[in-house]
C-alpha positions in Angstrom: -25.2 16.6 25.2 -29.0 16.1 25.5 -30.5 14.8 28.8 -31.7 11.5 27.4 -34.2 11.8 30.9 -36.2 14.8 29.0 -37.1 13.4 26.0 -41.2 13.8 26.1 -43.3 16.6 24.6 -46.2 17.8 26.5 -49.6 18.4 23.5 -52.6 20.7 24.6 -55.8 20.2 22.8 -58.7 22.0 21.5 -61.9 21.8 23.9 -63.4 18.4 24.8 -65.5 16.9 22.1 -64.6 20.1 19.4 -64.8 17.5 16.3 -64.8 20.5 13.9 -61.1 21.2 14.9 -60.6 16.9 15.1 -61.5 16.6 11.7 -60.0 20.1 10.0 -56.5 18.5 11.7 -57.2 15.3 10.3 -57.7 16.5 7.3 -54.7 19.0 7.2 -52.7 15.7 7.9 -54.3 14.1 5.0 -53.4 17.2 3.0 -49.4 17.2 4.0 -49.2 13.6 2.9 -50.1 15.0 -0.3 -47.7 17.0 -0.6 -45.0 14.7 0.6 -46.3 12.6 -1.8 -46.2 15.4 -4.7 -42.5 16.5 -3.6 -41.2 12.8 -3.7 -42.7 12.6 -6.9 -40.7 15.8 -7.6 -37.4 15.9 -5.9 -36.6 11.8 -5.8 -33.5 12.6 -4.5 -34.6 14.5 -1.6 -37.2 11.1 -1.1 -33.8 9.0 -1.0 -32.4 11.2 2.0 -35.1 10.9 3.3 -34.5 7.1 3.2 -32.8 6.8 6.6 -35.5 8.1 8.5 -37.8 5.7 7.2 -36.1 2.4 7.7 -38.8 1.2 10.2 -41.6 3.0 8.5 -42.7 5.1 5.6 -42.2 8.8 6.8 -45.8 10.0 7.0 -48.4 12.7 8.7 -51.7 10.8 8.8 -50.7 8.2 11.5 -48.8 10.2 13.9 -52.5 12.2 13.4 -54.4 9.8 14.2 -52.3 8.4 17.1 -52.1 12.1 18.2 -55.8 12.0 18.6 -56.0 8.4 20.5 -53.9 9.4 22.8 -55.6 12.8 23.2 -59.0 10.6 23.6 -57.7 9.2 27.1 -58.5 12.5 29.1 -59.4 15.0 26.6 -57.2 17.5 27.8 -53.9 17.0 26.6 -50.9 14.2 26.1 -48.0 13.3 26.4 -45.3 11.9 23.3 -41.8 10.5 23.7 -39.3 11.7 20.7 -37.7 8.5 21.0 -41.5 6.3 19.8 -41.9 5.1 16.7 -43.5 8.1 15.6 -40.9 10.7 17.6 -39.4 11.6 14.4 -42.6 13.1 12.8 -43.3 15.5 15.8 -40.6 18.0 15.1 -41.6 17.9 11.7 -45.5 18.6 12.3 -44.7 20.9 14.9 -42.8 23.2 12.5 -45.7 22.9 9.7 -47.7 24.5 12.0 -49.6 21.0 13.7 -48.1 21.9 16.9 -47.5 25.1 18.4 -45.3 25.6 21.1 -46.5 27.8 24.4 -44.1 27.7 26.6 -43.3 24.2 27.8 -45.8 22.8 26.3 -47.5 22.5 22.4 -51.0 23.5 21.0 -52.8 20.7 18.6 -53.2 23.8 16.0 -54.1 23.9 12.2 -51.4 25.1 10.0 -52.1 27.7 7.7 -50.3 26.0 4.8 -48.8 22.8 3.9 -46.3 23.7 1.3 -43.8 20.8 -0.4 -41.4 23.6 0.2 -42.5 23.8 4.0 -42.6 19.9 4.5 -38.8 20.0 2.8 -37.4 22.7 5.0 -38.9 20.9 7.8 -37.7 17.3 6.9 -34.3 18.7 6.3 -34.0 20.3 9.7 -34.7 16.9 11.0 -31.7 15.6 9.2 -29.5 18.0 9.9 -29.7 16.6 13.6 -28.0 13.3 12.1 -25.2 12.3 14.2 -21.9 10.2 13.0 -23.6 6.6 13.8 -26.4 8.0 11.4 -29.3 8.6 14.2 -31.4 11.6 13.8 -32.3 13.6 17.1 -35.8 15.0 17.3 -35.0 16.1 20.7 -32.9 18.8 19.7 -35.6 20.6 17.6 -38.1 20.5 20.2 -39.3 21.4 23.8 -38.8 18.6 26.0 -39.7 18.1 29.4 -39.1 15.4 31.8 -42.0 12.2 32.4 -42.3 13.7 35.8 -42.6 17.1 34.8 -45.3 16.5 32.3 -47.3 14.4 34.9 -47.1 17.7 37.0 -48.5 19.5 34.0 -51.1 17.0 32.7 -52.7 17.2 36.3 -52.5 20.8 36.6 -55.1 21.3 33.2 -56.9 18.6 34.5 -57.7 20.5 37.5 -58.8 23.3 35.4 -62.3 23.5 34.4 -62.3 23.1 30.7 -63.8 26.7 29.7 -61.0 28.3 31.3 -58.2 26.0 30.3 -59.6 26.7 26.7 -59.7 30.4 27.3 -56.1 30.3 28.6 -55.3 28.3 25.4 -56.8 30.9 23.1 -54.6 33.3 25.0 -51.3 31.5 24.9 -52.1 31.0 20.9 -52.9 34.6 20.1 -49.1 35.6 21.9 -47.3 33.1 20.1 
């Protein structure tokens, strides 16, 4: 049973004001919707189960992007994202296309090295295959969560930090994973 209490993921980003790494991840979300587009095109079946995961919105990268990087905006070091928001559903799925990288407890804003419609499948089908028997998906299982309190604990902590060396530490915990 998941505790419904840790349902947030904690999301590191790249050094204040790096718009070089803003826009390649933009982009790179731009891209996989591309290819989302180009595998519903191809597979419409696999675009109907997707269906039920859409119901409040059509499943896509660019938003959760750009709302990634609002919320990144509001102290420039990192942020936090409920699984259970409106866009909870795409995290798990841009985490394992290589968006997010996990380091620990916590995920890296990373580029992925390529956005595949095979690679967006796989990861849309591990997302359903978290579908329980009232027909709810659960992101939470497929991802590191922490409790609100807990990632209060870590936002401040990398606030403290002076940015070169939370960067530096960054670049460390990217090159092990």
């Amino acid at each position: 049973m998941t505790d419904l209490k840790q349902h947030w993921v904690l999301v590191e980003g790249p050094a204040p004001g790096d718009a070089q790494f803003l826009g390649r991840w933009l982009l790179a979300a731009a891209r996989a919707d591309k290819r989302l587009r180009e595998l519903f095109e191809q597979d419409p079946e696999f675009k109907r189960s997707v269906a039920k995961i859409e119901l409040l919105y059509a499943f896509a990268f660019s938003p959760a992007a750009t709302k990634s990087i609002q919320l990144l905006m509001k102290d420039l070091t990192s942020f936090s994202w409920s699984v259970f928001d409106l866009w909870g559903e795409v995290f798990p799925v841009m985490a394992k296309i290589g968006f997010f990288s996990q380091t620990g407890e916590r995920y890296q804003m990373t580029i992925p090295k390529a956005i595949t419609p095979a690679k967006i499948k796989a990861a849309l089908l591990r997302l359903l295959m978290t579908e329980d028997e009232d027909d709810f998906v659960h992101p939470e299982l497929l991802v590191r969560c922490l409790k609100q309190g807990d990632v209060r604990d870590w936002q401040l902590r990398l606030q403290r930090l002076p940015w070169t060396h939370r960067v530096a530490d960054r670049n460390i915990l990217l090159e092990g994973s």
